[in-house]
C-alpha positions as CSV (number, residue, x, y, z in Angstrom):
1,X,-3.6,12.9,17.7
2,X,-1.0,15.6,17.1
3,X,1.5,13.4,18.8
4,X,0.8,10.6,16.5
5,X,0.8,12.6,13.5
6,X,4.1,13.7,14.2
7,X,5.2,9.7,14.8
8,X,3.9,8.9,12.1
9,X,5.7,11.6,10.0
10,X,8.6,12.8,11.6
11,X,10.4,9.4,12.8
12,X,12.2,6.6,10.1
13,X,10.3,4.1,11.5
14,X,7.0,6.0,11.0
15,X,8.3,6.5,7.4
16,X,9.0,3.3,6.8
17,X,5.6,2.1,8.0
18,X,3.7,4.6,5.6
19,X,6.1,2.8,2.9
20,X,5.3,-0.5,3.6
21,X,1.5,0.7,3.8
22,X,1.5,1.9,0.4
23,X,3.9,-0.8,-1.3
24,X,1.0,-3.6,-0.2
25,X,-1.9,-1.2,-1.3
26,X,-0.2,-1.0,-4.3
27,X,0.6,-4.3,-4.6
28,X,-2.9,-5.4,-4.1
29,X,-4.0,-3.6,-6.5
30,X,-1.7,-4.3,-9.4
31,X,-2.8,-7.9,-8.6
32,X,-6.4,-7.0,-8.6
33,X,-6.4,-5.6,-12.1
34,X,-3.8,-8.3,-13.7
35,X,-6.2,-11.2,-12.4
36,X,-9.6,-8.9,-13.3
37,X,-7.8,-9.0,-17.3
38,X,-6.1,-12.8,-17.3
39,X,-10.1,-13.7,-16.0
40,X,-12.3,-11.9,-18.5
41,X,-9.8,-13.4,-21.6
42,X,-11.1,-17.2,-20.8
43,X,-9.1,-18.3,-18.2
């Protein structure tokens, strides 16, 4: 598990795999709450 950590953390590529993580998370849920709102005014 350490060794992963470290990966996951200490490399670009691990970096840039947490970013891309996040971005779609993020993503998701910006488009979760704009649909949630556009739905409840009577679309």
């Amino acid at each position: 598990m350490d060794v992963v950590m470290k990966e996951l953390f200490g490399t670009d590529i691990g970096l840039l795999s947490l970013f891309t993580l996040g971005f779609i998370v993020a993503m998701g849920l910006f488009m979760w709450a704009k649909l949630t709102k556009k739905s409840h005014e009577g679309g």
